[in-house]
C-alpha positions in Angstrom: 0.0 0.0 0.0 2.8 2.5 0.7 3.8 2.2 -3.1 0.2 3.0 -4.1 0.6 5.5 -1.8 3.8 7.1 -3.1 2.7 6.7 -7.2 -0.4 8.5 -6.0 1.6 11.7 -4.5 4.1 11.8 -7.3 1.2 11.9 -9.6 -0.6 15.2 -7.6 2.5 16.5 -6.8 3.6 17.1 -10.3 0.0 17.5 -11.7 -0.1 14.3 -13.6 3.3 15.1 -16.0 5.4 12.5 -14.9 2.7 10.3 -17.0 5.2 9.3 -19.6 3.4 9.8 -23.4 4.2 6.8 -25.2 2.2 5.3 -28.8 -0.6 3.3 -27.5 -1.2 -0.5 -28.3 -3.4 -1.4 -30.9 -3.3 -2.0 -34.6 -1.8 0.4 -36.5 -4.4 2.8 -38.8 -5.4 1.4 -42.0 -6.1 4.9 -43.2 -2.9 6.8 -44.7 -2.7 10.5 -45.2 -3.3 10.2 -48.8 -6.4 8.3 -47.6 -7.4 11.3 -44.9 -7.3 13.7 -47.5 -9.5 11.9 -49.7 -11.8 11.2 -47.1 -11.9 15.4 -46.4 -12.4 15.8 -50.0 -15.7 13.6 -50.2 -17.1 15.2 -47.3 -16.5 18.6 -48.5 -18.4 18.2 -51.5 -20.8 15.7 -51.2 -22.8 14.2 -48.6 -22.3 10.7 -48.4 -23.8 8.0 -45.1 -20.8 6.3 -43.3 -21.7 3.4 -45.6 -21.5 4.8 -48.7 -18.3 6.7 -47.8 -16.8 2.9 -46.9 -17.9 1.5 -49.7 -16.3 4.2 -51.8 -12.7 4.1 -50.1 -13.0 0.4 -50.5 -13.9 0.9 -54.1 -11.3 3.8 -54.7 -8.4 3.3 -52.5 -8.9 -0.6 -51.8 -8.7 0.0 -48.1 -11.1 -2.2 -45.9 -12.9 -0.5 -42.4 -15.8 -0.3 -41.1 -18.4 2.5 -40.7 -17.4 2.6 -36.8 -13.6 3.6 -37.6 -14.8 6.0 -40.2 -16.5 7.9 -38.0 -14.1 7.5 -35.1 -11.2 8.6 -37.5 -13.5 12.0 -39.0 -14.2 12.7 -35.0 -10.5 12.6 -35.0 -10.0 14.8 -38.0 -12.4 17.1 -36.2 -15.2 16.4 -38.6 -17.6 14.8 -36.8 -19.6 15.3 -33.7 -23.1 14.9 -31.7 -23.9 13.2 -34.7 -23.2 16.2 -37.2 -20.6 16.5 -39.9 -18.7 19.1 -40.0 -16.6 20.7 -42.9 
């Protein structure tokens, strides 16, 4: 307990920073760049269900996800939230 105790105070101490930032586990993306772009593109000009938008990336680009990581990878590209897309 005195360990648990001591992680704990380092932690308040320094305000959480001496949390190291290292890559996370996981698979790597299956979206490049190139792919992000593209992605941007489509949603700029044309509306287009998670579905379709899959279907064409798997169509254009040959790349393989499903509607969840589309829309978890445009809420990371800061273009999706609360259910609305945003360009």
């Amino acid at each position: 307990m005195e360990a648990i105790r001591e992680r704990w105070s380092k932690w308040f101490k320094k305000d959480f920073a001496s949390f190291p930032d290292q890559p996370r586990s996981g698979a790597p993306s299956k979206l490049s760049d190139k792919h992000r772009v593209r992605l941007r593109e489509w949603v700029a000009t044309e509306p287009l269900t998670s579905q379709a938008s899959v279907n064409r990336l798997k169509t254009d680009c040959g790349v393989g996800i499903s509607a969840g990581t589309l829309r978890n990878e445009l809420k990371r590209m800061g273009m999706c939230g609360n259910g609305h897309v945003t360009v």
